[in-house]
ZAKEDO-489896 format. One line per 8 residues: their letters; for each residue y, x, z of C-alpha. Coordinates in steps of 0.02 Angstrom, whole numbers, plus 32768, in hexadecimal, padded with zeros to 4 digits. Each point is the difference from the previous one (the first is absolute). Example, Ala and Ser with C-alpha at 12.3 -4.5 7.8 and 13.67 -1.06 7.14 Angstrom:
residues 2
AS> 7F1F:8267:8186  80AC:8045:7FDF
This chain:
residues 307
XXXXXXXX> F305:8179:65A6  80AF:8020:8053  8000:8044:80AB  8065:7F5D:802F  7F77:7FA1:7FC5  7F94:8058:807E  804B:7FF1:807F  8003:7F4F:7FE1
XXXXXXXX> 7F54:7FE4:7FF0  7FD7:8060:80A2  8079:7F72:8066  7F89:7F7E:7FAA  7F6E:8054:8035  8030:7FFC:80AA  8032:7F5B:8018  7F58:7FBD:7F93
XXXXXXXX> 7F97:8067:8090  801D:7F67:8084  7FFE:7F4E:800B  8001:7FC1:7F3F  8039:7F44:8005  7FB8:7F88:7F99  808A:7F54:801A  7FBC:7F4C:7FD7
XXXXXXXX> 805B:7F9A:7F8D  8043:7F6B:8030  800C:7F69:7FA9  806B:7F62:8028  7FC2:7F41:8000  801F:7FEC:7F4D  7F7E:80A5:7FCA  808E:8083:7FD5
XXXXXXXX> 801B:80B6:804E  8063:7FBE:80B5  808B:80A9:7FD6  805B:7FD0:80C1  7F51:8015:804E  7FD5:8087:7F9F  808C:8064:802C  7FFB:7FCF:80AA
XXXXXXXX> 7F43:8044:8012  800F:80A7:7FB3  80A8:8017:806E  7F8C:7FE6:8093  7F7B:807C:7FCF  8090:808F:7FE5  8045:7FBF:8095  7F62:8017:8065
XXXXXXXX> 8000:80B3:7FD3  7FAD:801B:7F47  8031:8072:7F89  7F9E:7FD6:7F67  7FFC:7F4B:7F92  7F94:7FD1:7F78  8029:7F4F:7FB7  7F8C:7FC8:7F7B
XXXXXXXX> 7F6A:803E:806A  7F63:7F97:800C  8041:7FBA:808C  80A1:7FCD:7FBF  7F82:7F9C:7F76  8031:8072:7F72  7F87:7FAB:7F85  803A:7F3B:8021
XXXXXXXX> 80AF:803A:7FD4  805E:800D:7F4D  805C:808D:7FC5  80A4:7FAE:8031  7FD7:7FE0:80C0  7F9A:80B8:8003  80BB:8035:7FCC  8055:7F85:8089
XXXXXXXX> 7F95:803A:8096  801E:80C1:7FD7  80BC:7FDC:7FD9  8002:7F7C:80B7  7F9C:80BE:805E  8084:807B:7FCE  808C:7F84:8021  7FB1:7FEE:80AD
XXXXXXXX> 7FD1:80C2:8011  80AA:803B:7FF9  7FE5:80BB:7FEA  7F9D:7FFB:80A6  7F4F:7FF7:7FBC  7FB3:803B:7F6A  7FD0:7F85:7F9B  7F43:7FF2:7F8C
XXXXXXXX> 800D:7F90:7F70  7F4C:7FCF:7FD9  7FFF:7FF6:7F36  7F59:7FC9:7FAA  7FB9:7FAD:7F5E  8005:803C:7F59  8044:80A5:7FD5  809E:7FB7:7FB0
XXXXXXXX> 801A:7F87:8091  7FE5:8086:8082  8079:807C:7FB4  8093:7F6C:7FEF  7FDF:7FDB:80BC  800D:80AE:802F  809D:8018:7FA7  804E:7F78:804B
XXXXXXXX> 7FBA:802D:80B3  8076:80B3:7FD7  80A5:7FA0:7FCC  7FDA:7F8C:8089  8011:8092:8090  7F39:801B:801D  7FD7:80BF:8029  7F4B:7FE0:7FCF
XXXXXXXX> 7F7E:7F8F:7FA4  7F53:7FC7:8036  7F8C:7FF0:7F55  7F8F:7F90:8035  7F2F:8013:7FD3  7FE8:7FC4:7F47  7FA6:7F50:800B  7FA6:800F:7F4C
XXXXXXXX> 7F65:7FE5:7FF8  7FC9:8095:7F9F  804F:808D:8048  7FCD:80BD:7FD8  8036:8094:8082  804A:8053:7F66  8063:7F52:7FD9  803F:7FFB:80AF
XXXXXXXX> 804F:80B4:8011  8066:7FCF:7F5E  8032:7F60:802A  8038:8061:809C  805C:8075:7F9D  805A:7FAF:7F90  8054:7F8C:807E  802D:8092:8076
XXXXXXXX> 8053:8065:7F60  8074:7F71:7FC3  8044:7FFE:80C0  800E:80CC:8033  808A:7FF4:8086  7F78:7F76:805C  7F80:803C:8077  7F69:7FB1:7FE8
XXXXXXXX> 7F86:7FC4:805B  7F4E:7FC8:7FC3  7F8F:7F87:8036  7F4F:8031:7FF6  7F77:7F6D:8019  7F79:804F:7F91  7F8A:8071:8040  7FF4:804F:7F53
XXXXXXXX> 809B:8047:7FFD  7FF0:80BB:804F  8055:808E:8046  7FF2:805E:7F64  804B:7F6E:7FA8  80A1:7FF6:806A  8022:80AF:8000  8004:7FF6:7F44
XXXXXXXX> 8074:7F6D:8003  8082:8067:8069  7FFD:8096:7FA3  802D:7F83:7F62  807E:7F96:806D  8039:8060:808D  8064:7F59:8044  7F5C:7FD3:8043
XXXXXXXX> 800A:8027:80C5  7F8C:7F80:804B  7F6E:7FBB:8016  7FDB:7F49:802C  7F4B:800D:8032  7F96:7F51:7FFC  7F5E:802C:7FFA  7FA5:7FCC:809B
XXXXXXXX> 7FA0:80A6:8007  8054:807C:8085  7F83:8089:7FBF  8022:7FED:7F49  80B4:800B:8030  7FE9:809A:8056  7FB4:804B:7F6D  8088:7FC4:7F7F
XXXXXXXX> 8090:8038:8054  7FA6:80C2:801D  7FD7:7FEE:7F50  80C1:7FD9:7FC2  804C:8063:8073  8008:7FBE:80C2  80CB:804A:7FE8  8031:7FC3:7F6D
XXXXXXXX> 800C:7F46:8022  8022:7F9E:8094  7F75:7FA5:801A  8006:7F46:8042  7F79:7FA0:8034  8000:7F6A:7F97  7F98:7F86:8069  807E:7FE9:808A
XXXXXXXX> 7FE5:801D:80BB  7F3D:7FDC:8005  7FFC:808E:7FA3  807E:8079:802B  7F8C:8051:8095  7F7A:8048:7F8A  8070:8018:7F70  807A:806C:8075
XXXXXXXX> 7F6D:8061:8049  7FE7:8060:7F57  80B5:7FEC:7FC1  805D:7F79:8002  80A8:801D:8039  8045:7F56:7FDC  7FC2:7F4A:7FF2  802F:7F5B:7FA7
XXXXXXXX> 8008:7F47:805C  802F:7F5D:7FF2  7FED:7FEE:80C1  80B7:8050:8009  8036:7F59:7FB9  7FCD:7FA6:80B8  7FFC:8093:8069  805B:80A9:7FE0
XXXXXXXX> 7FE5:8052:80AC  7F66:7FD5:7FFE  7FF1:8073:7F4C  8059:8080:802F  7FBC:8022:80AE  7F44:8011:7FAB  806D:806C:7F79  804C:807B:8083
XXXXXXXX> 7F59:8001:8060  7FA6:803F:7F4E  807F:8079:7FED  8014:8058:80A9  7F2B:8014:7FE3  7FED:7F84:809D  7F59:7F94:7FBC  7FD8:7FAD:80B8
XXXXXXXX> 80B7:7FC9:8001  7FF7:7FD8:7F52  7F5F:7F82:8012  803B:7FA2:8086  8085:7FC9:7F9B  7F88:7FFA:7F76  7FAA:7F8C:8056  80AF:7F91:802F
XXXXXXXX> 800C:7FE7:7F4D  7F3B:7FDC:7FC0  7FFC:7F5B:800C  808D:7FE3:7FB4  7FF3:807C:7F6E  7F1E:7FC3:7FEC  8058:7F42:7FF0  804D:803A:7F5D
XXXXXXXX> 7F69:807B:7FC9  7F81:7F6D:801B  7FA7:7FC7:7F55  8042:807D:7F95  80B0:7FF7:803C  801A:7F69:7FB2  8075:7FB7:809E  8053:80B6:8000
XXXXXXXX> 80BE:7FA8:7FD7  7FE4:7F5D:8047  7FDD:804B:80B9  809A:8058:7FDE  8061:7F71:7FE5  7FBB:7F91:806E  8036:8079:808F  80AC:8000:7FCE
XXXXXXXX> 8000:7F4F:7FD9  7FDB:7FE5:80BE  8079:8084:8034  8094:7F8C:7F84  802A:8091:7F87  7FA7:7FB4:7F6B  7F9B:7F6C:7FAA  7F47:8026:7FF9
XXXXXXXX> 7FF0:7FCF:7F5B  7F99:8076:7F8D  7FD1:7FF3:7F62  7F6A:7FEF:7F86  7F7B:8057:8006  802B:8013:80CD  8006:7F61:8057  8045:7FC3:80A0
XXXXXXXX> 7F9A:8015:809E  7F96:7F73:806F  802D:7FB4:8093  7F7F:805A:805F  8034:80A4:7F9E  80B3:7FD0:802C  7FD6:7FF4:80D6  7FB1:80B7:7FEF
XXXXXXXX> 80A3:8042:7FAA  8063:7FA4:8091  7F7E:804B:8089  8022:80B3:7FB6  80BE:8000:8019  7FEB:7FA6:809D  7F94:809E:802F  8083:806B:7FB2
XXX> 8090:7FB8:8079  8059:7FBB:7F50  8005:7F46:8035
């Protein structure tokens, strides 16, 4: 790989060990990606001070869009970027359909893709490192980063995957086991990746203790201070400054965890819905929240000085 290329992929690094954001996606009264408000959101996020965007994450309800609107939101981000963020195109699906989406992310002005965990049903570790593979080789000027959900997948594993695909810089971490991570990332090679914690800002804490340097959230969406404060806290090693604004954020962030994170986007989007940025529509599987859901959303803002 050139030296260029290096060099490159070091600036990624950097910027993915922070504050990954994870934008919504809007949609208008009629169902359709809202592009004004979409723009207008991930403006606000770089505006408030964050350096890395991923549309097409969970959050942004990757798996209720088509190909062409996956292609719309990434082409709306770097549009809205401008050259002053870095910006993660989450790619996913079948092998075919992830490499076209990561090809387009590159002639579209992305600096990096997000392959997001395979959702067959039958899924060996061998299966995963070359589905890994294959998408990171057709897209070798990328960085990528991969997102690991399955507690099968170890350290000896990854390291393989980067010596065959040495794109791969980091490590989207999802598994809610702070130990297991700690082991995985010794195992691969605690330098060779940057290594994210996956599960947002309940997480980051433990996940930081053993190695984290950077985390993901959908909370940036609402509240980017309040993100990057708990960020710098991590990072300058300062864990009593770090939990109390943990602890700002909890309720907020255990509203979306609850039953299996299945209100994860709509508590999102009902926030900014109540701030005016966006509709708080969602889509199938997700579903809107309850009125009584809705007051606690309102009483967490309130709380948070945002209304």
């Amino acid at each position: 790989m050139p030296v260029g290329s290096l060099s490159r992929f070091d600036e990624r690094k950097r910027r993915l060990a922070g504050v990954v954001a994870i934008p919504v996606t809007p949609f208008d009264a009629a169902g359709a990606v809202d592009p004004e408000a979409y723009g207008r959101l991930v403006e606000r996020v770089i505006d408030g001070g964050i350096d890395v965007v991923t549309p097409n994450g969970n959050t942004g309800e990757f798996y209720a869009l088509d190909e062409a609107e996956a292609r719309h939101c990434l082409e709306l981000t770097v549009e809205a970027v401008t050259g002053r963020a870095s910006v993660v195109a989450g790619v996913g699906h079948d092998v075919r359909t992830a490499i076209g989406a990561a090809r387009h992310a590159r002639e579209a002005g992305a600096e990096l893709i997000m392959i997001h965990q395979p959702v067959h049903p039958y899924v060996s570790a061998e299966g995963w490192v070359e589905y890994h593979r294959a998408i990171a080789a057709a897209v070798p000027e990328l960085g990528v980063v991969l997102y690991v959900r399955d507690q099968s997948i170890d350290g000896g594993r990854l390291a393989r995957l980067a010596d065959a695909a040495p794109n791969v810089i980091g490590v989207k971490y999802a598994v809610p086991d702070p130990v297991r991570f700690a082991s995985v990332a010794r195992d691969a090679g605690l330098a060779r990746f940057v290594w994210i914690a996956g599960l947002a800002e309940l997480s980051a804490p433990a996940y930081f203790a053993v190695g984290a340097t950077g985390f993901t959230s959908g909370l940036v969406n609402v509240a980017p201070s309040l993100s990057l404060e708990l960020f710098r806290a991590l990072r300058d090693g300062d864990f009593r400054g770090a939990m109390a604004r943990w602890e700002r954020v909890r309720p907020f962030e255990e509203m979306r965890a609850a039953d299996g994170n299945a209100n994860n986007v709509s508590v999102v989007k009902e926030a900014l819905a109540q701030l005016g940025f966006c509709r708080s529509d969602v889509r199938p599987p997700s579903r809107q929240l309850t009125g009584g859901e809705r007051g606690r959303v309102a009483a967490v803002l309130e709380e948070w000085g945002l209304r």
